[in-house]
FITOR-186042 format. One line per field, with one value per residue (C-alpha): residue number from 1; x, y, z. Coordinates in nm, 2 decimals, padded with zeros to 4 digits. Layout:
pos NUM,... .
px X,... .
py Y,... .
pz Z,... .
This chain:
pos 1,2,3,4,5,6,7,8,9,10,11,12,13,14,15,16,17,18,19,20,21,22,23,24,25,26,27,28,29,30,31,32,33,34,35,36,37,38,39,40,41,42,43,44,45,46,47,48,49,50,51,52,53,54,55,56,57,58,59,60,61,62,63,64,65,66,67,68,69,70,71,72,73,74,75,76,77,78,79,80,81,82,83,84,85,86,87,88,89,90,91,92,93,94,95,96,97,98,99,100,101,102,103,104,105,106,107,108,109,110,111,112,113,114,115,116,117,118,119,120,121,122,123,124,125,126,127,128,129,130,131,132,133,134,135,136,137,138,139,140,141,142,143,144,145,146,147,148,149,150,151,152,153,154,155,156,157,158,159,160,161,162,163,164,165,166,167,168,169,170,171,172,173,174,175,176,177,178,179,180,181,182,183,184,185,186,187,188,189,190,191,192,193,194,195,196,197,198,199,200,201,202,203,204,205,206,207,208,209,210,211,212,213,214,215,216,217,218,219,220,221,222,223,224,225,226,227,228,229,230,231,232,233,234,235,236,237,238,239,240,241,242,243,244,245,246,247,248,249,250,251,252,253,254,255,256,257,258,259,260,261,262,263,264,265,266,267,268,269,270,271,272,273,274,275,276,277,278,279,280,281,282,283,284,285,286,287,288,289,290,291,292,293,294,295,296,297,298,299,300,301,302,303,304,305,306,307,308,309,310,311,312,313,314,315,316,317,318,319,320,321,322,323,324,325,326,327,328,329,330,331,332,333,334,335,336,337,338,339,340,341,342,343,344,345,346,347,348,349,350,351,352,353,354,355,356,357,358,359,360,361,362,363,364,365,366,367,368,369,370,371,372,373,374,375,376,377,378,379,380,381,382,383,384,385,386,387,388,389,390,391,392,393,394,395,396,397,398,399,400,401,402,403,404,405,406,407,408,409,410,411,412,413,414,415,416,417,418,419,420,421,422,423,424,425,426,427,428,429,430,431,432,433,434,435,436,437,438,439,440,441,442,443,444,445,446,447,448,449,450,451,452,453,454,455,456,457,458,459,460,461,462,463,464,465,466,467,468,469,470,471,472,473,474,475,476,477,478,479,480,481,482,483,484,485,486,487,488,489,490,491,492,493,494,495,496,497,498,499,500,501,502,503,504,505,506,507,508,509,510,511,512,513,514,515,516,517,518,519,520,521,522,523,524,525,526,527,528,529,530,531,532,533,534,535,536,537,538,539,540,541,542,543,544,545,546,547,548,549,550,551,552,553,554,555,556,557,558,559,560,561,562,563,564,565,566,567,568,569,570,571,572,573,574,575,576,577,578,579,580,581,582,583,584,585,586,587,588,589,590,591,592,593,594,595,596,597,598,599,600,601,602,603,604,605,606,607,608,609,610,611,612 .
px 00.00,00.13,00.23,00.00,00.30,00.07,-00.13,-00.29,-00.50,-00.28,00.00,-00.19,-00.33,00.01,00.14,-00.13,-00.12,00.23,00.48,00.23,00.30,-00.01,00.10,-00.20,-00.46,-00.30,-00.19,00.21,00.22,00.00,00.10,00.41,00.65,00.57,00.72,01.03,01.07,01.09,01.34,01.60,01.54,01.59,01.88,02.06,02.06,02.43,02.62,02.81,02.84,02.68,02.37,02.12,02.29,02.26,01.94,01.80,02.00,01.85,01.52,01.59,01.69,01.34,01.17,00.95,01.05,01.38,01.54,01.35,01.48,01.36,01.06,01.17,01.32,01.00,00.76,01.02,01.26,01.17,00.86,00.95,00.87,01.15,01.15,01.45,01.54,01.74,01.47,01.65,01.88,02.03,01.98,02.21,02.32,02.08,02.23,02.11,01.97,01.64,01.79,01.94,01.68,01.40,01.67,01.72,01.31,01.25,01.52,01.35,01.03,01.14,01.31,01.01,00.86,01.09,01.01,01.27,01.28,01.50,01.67,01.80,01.98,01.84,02.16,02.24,01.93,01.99,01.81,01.46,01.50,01.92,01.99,02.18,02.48,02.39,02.02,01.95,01.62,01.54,01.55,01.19,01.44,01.49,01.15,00.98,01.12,01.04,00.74,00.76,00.85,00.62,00.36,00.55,00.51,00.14,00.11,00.33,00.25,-00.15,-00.27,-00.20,-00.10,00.20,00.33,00.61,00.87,01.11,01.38,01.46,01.78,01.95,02.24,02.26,02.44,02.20,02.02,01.69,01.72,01.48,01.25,01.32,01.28,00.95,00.78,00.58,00.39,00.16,-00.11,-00.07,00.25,00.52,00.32,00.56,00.89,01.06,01.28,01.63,01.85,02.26,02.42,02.80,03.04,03.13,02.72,02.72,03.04,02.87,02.57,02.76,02.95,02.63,02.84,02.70,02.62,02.71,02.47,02.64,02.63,02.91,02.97,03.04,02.63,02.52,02.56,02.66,02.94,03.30,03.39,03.12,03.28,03.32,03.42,03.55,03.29,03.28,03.04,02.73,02.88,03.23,03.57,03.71,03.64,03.51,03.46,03.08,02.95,02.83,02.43,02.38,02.46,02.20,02.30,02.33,02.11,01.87,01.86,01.93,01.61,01.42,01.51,01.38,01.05,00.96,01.06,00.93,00.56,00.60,00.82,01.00,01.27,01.53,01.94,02.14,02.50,02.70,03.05,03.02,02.85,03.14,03.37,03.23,03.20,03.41,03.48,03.51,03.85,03.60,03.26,03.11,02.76,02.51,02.16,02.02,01.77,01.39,01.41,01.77,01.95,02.17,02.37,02.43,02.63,02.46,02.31,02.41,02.17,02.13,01.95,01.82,01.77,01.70,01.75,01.39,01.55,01.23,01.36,01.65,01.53,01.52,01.31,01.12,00.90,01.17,01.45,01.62,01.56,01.87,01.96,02.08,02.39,02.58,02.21,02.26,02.63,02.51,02.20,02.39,02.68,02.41,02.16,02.51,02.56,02.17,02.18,02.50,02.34,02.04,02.26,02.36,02.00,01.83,01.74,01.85,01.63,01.91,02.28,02.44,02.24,02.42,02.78,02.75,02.59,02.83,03.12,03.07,02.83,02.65,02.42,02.24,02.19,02.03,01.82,01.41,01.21,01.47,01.18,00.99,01.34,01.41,01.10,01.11,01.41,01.30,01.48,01.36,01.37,01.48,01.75,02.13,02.09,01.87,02.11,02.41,02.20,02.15,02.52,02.62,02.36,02.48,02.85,02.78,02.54,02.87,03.14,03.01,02.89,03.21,03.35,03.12,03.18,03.57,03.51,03.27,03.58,03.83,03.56,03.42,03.65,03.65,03.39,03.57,03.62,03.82,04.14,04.28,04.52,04.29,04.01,04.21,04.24,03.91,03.75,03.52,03.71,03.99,03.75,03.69,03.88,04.25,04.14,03.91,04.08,04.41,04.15,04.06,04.40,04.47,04.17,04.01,03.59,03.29,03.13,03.22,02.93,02.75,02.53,02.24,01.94,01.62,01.25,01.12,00.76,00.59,00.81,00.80,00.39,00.43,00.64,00.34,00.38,00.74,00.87,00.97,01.38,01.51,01.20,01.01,00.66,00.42,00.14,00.04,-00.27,-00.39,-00.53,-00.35,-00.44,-00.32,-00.33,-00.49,-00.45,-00.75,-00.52,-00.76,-00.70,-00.80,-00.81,-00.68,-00.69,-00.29,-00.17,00.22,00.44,00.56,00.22,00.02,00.27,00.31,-00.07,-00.08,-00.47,-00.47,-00.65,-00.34,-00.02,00.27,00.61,00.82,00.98,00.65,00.72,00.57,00.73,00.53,00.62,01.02,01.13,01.28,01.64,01.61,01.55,01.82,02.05,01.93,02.02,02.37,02.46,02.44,02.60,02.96,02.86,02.64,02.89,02.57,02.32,02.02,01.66,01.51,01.21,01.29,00.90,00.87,00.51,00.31,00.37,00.71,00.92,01.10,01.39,01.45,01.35,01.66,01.90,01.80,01.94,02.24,02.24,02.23,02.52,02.74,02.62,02.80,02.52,02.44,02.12,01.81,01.44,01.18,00.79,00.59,00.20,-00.01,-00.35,-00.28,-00.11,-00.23,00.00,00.19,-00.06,-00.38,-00.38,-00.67,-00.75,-00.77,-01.04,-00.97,-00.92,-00.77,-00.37,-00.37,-00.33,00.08,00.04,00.21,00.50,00.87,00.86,00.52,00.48,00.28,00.63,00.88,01.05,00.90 .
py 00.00,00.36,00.56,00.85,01.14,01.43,01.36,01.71,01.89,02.20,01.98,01.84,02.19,02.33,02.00,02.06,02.43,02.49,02.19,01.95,01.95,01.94,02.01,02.17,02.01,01.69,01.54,01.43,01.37,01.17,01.13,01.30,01.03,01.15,01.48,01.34,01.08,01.36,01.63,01.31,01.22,01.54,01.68,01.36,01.41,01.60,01.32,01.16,00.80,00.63,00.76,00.53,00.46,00.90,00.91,00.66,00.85,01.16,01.01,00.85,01.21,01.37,01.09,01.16,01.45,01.38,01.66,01.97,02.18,02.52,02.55,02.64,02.29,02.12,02.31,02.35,02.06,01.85,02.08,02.13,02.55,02.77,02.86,02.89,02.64,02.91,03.07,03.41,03.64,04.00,04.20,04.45,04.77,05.06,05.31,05.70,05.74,05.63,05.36,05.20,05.23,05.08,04.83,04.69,04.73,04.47,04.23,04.24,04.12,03.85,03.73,03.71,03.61,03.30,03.25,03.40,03.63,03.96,04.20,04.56,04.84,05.17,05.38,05.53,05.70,06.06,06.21,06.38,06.78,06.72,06.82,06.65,06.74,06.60,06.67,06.96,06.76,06.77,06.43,06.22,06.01,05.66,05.56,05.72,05.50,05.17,05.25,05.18,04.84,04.76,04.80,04.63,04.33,04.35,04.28,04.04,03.85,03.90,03.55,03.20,03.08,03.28,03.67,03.83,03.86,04.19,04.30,04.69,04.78,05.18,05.28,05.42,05.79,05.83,06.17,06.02,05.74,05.89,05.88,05.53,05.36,05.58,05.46,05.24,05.41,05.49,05.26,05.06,05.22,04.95,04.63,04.39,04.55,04.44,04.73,04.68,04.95,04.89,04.96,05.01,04.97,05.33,05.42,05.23,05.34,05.73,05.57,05.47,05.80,06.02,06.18,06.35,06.11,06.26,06.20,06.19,06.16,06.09,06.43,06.33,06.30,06.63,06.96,07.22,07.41,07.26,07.40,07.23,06.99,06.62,06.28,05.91,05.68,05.31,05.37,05.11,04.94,05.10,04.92,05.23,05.49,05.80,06.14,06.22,06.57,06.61,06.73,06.76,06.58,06.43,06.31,05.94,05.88,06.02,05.83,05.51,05.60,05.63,05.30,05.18,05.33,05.24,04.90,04.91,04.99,04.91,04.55,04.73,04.82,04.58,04.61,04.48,04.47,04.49,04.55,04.21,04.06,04.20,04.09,03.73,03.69,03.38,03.57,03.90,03.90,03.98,04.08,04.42,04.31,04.56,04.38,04.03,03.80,03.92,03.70,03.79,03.43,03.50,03.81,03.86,04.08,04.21,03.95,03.68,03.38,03.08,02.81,02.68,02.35,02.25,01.93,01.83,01.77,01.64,01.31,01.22,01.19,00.85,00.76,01.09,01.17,00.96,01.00,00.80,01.06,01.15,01.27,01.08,01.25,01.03,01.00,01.39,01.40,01.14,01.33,01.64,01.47,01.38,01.69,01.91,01.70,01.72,02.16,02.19,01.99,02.21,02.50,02.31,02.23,02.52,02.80,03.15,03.44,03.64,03.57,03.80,03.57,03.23,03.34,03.48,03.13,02.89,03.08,03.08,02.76,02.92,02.70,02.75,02.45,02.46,02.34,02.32,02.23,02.29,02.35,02.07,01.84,02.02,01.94,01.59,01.57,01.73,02.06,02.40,02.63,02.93,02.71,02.70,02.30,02.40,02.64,02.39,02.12,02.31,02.48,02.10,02.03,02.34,02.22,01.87,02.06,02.31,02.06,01.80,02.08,02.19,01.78,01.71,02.01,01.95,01.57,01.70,01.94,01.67,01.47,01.75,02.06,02.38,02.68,02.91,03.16,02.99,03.17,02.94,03.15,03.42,03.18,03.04,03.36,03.46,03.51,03.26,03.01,03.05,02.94,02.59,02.28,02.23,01.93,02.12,02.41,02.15,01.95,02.31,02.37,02.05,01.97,02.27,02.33,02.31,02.56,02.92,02.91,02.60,02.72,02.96,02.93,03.02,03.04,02.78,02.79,02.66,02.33,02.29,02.35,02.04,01.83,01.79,02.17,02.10,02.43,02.64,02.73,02.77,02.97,02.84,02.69,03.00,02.80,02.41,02.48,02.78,02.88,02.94,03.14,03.06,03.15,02.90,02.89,03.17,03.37,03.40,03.28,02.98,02.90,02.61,02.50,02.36,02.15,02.13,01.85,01.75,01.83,01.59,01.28,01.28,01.27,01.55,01.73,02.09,02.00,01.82,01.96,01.97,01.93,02.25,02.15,02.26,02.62,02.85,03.19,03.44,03.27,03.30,03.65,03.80,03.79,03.38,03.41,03.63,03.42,03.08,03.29,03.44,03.03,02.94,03.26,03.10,02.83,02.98,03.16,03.29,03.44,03.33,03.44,03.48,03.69,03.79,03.80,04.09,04.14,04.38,04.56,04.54,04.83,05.05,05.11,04.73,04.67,04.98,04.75,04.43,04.53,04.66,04.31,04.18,04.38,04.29,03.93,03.90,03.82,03.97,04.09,04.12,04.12,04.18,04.15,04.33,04.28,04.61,04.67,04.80,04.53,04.24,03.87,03.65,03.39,03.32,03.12,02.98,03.26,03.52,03.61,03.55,03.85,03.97,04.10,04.45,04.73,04.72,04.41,04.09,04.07,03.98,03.63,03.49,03.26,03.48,03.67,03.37,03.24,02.94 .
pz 00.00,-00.10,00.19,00.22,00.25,00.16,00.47,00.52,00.33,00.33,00.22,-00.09,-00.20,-00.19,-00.42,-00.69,-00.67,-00.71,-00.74,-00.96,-01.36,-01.57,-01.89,-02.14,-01.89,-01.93,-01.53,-01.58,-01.20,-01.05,-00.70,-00.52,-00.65,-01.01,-00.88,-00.69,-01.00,-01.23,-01.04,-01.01,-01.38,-01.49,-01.25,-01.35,-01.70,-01.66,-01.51,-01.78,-01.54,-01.30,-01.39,-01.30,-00.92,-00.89,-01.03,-00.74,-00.47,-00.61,-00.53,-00.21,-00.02,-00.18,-00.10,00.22,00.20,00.36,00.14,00.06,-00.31,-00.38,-00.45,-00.87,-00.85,-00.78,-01.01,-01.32,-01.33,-01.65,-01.71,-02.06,-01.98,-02.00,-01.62,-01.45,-01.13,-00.90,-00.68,-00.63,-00.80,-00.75,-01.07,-01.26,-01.12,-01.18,-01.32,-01.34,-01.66,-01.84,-02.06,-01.76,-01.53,-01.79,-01.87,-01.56,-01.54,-01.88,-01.69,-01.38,-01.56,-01.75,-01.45,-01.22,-01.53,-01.54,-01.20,-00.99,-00.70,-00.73,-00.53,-00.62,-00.48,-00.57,-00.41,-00.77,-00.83,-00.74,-00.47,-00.55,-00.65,-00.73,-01.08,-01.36,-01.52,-01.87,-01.91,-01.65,-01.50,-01.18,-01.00,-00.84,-00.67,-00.61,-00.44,-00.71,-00.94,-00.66,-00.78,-01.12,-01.04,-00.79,-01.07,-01.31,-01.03,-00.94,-01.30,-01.42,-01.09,-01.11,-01.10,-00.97,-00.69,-00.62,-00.63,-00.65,-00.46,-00.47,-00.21,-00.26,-00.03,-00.01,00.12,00.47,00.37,00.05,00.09,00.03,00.31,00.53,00.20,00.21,00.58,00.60,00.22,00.41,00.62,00.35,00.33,-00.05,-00.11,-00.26,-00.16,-00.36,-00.21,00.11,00.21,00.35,00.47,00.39,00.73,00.76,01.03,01.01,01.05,01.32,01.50,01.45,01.64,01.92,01.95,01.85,01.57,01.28,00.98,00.63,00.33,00.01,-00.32,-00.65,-00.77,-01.11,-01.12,-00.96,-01.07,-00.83,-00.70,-00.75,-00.38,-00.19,00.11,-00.06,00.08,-00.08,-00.06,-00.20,-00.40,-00.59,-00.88,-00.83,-00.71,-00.56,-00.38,-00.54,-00.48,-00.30,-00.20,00.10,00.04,00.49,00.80,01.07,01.40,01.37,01.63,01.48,01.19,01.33,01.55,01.23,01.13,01.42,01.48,01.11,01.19,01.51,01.39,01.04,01.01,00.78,00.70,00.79,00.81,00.62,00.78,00.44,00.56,00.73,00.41,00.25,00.47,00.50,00.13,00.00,-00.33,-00.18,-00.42,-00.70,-00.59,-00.44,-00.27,-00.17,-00.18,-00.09,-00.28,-00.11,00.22,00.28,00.29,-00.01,-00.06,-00.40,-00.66,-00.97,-01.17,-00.89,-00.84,-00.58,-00.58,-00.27,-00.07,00.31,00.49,00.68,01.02,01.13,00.92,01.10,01.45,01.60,01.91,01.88,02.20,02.42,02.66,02.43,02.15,01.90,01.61,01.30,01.20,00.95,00.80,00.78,00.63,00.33,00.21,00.24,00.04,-00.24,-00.21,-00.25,-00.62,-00.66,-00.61,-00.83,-01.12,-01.09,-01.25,-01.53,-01.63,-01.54,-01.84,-01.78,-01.81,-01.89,-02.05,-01.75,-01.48,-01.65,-01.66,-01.26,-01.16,-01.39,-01.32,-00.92,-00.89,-00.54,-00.33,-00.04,00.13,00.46,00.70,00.79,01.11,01.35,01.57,01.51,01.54,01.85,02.04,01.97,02.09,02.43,02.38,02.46,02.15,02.42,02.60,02.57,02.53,02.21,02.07,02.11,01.92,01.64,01.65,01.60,01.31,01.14,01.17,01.01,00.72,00.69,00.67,00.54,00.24,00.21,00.19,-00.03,-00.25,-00.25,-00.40,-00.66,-00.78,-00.79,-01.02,-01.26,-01.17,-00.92,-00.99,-01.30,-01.04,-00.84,-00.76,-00.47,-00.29,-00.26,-00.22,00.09,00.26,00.28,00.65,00.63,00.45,00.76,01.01,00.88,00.96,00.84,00.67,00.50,00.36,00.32,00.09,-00.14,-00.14,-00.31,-00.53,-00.53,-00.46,-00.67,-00.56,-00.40,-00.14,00.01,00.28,00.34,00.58,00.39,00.54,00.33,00.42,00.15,00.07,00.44,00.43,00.19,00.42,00.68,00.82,00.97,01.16,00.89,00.85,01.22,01.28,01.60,01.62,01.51,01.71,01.74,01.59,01.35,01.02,00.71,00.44,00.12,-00.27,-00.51,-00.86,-00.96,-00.69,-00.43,-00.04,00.10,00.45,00.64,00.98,01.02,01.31,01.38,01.25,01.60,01.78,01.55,01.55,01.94,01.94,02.16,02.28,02.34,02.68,02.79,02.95,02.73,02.77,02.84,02.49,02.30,02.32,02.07,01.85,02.10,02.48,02.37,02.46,02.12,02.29,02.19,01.84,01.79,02.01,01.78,01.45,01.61,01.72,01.34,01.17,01.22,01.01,00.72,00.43,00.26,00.51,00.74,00.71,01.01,01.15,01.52,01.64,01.88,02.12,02.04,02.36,02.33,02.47,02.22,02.40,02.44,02.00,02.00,02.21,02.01,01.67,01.84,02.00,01.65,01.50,01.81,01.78,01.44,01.23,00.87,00.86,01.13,01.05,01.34,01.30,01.61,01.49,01.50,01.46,01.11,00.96,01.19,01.25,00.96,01.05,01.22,01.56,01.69,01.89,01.64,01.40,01.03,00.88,00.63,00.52,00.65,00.42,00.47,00.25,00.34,00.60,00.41,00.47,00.42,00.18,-00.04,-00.08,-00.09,-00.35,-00.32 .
């Protein structure tokens, strides 16, 4: 008898509304397995041996779900449509001028088009009311020009059961940043866009000294006097440092308070910490990143794409419920070990919606491999989420994902060759790469890698809505039970009432006591979730997406102390959610009323907005 593995109604709808292939009407997949049958079949069509042995491990880590690809692997892989398999990309630098900026506006379509998520970084755009040198026009400024795309993605994303997902990041010395954090707080305004503000270490030095904060802009793009007071900024799109005028200061405090209250009663906008993306990056030899793919798990330079994957950790605990309760790592290293050889082949099949997007994916070969119900893993095995016993669990889940990526990834080079970027002593230097074993870097040093990135931790909600509602990412439990609302394929909501992975297999009643274990997103003070995403950073070269979930009556002064908490912490990025009576929770528990997405639109990482 065929195991049922779609065993929840939310888990099916999401199957046949997204991940299913029906071809002109005509049903090619016929249970879950057709779908599984068909990513292996297809993603094994590039090994030139052993073909039938890869094609069945292939199948074996997607097979209940033990493995969970991006959501673009599952719907496109041996489609026959020209959609692209890499969930996210970063797109071209925007340059100020009409051709470029409709330029970069046709690529964005056919991208999301294709399928994929992007990110941009508006910082070129010249602040509203500056003039040009070359045409003499005065300047709307850059979220003007957000706005162009934002319409450009309510349309092309109208229908079906998905929309768009955008990521618009500016720099934190543009004159127009207070423009920026602030665009959301009119009602409608940029529904499609996630907002992210690029903080530097020298920003946030000025914060902690209450200096003034200069906002600049490259004088070879303004008119004005020659005299006016300038400064050498590293500027969007530019290797070095070039000259910016100084248009007026603010105390840094002052804007770094903005930041916050926006965020604070908003959700938006988050930081980006780019010095440390910078710093971090694996090929920082060669790459200037200022933006992140919409959810923030892969920072990206211009025309830069990942695709995605997350191990189901759900799958590899044995004795659940017990004191015997443990994880299976060596389970863990060997689907990693495959699922790394699965993600890499996934570039070599996948179509392209642009020439530019190829040559950055081939020539760097990025995955994000990562990890799902963390949460759900952790409460079987008796662990409170909030706990230091928690947080060293994962830390040692991470690790194996990490190195045994980065093994993996070091074989694969010695069979089929490093990534075309690959310059190994410079490669060898780079922060990240120094913190891993000797073995490890010993190993690049002598075969070379695969691929220039291996891990990222992205919120896959949807694939993990399909996997029997495990915990999503390293997010906790939002509630053991609660309603969903999701799109269907007319692209209108439908409502669910969802019951948590690790809830409904210990058989657990509502009316019972639970374990200390079963703790939910809104009983952990937001200090934990930030702690749980900090514990992972050291092991993640691409990024983690993670939604710190802050009370509604949560003090301001404290949501101010957490993101400084989150720069000292080390990580890359922080995102917080504090639900308002404006723009309402992510999800519905079961003791709210349904109602519906307030008029802010949809929070970042819903699954309306993910890649997925």
């Amino acid at each position: 008898m065929r195991k049922p593995y779609l065993d929840t109604p939310i888990a099916q709808h999401v199957w046949e509304t997204r991940y299913r292939l029906v071809v002109d009407g005509v049903v090619r997949d016929q249970n879950i397995e057709d779908t599984w049958r068909r990513v292996a079949k297809t993603l094994v069509s590039v090994e030139e041996r052993d073909t039938p042995d890869w094609e069945e491990r292939f199948y074996r880590i997607l097979e209940d779900f033990r493995f969970l690809p991006g959501g673009r692997i599952l719907a496109g892989a041996g489609s026959g449509r020209r959609v692209t398999l890499l969930n996210c990309f970063v797109m071209g630098v925007i340059d100020d001028c009409m051709e470029s900026i409709f330029d970069r506006l046709k690529e964005g379509a056919l991208t999301m088009q294709a399928g994929g998520g992007t990110g941009y970084d508006f910082s070129n755009l010249r602040p509203k009311n500056s003039v040009a040198h070359t045409s003499g026009r005065i300047a709307s400024g850059p979220v003007s020009f957000m706005r162009i795309w934002d319409a450009m993605c309510a349309t092309v994303m109208s229908t079906g059961a998905r929309r768009g997902a955008m990521i618009a990041s500016l720099r934190c010395d543009h004159p127009d940043i207070e423009d920026f954090i602030d665009a959301k707080r009119t009602p409608g305004e940029l529904l499609h866009f996630n907002l992210s503000v690029q903080v530097t270490d020298a920003f946030m030095k000025a914060v902690n000294q209450d200096e003034l904060w200069p906002l600049v802009f490259p004088v070879d793009s303004l008119e004005g006097e020659a005299e006016s007071e300038t400064v050498m900024r590293h500027w969007t799109g530019q290797r070095e440092a070039v000259a910016c005028r100084v248009i007026r200061q603010i105390p840094a405090r002052t804007l770094w308070a903005r930041i916050m209250l926006a965020a604070y009663e908003t959700a938006e906008p988050g930081v980006l910490f780019v010095d440390r993306i910078n710093a971090l990056n694996n090929l920082a030899y060669r790459e200037q990143i200022t933006t992140t793919n919409p959810c923030g798990e892969i920072p990206l330079p211009p025309y830069g794409a990942c695709d995605l994957g997350s191990v189901n950790l759900t799958r590899f605990v044995l004795e659940p419920f017990t004191s015997r309760a443990h994880l299976d790592l060596d389970a863990i290293r060997e689907t990693v070990k495959v699922a790394v050889r699965l993600l890499d082949n996934a570039i070599d099949c996948s179509p392209f919606p642009l020439e530019a997007q190829a040559e950055q994916a081939r020539g760097s070969r990025r995955i994000g491999l990562g990890i799902t119900g963390l949460a759900d893993a952790l409460i079987m095995l008796g662990l409170h989420y909030g706990k230091a016993g928690a947080r060293h669990k994962a830390e040692q889940i991470m690790q194996t994902v990490c190195h045994s990526a980065y093994l993996a990834s070091i074989e694969l080079a010695g069979e089929k060759g490093s990534f075309p970027f690959f310059d190994r002593d410079r490669y060898l230097q780079g922060k990240f790469i120094q913190t891993l074993p000797e073995a490890i870097r010993r190993g690049i040093s002598e075969q070379g890698i695969r691929n220039s990135h291996l891990t990222a931790i992205a919120p896959s909600g949807t694939i993990s809505l399909l996997a029997g509602n495990v915990s999503s990412g390293i997010e906790p439990v939002f509630d053991f039970r609660h309603r969903r609302r999701v799109l269907n394929q007319s692209g209108d909501y439908e409502t669910f009432e969802v019951t948590d992975y690790a809830f409904r297999h210990r058989g657990a009643s509502m009316n019972q006591e639970l374990p200390a274990s079963f703790v939910d997103a809104r009983s952990l003070p937001p200090v934990d979730h930030l702690r749980m995403q900090a514990a992972l950073q050291p092991f993640v070269d691409n990024a983690i997406s993670k939604t710190i979930n802050v009370p509604e009556d949560y003090d301001f002064e404290d949501f101010l102390s957490l993101y400084e908490t989150a720069y000292q912490a080390g990580v890359k990025g922080c995102t917080t959610y504090r639900p308002t009576p404006l723009r309402g929770g992510i999800l519905l528990s079961g003791k709210q009323q349904d109602k519906e997405e307030g008029a802010l639109g949809a929070h970042c990482c819903s699954i309306e907005r993910e890649e997925d």
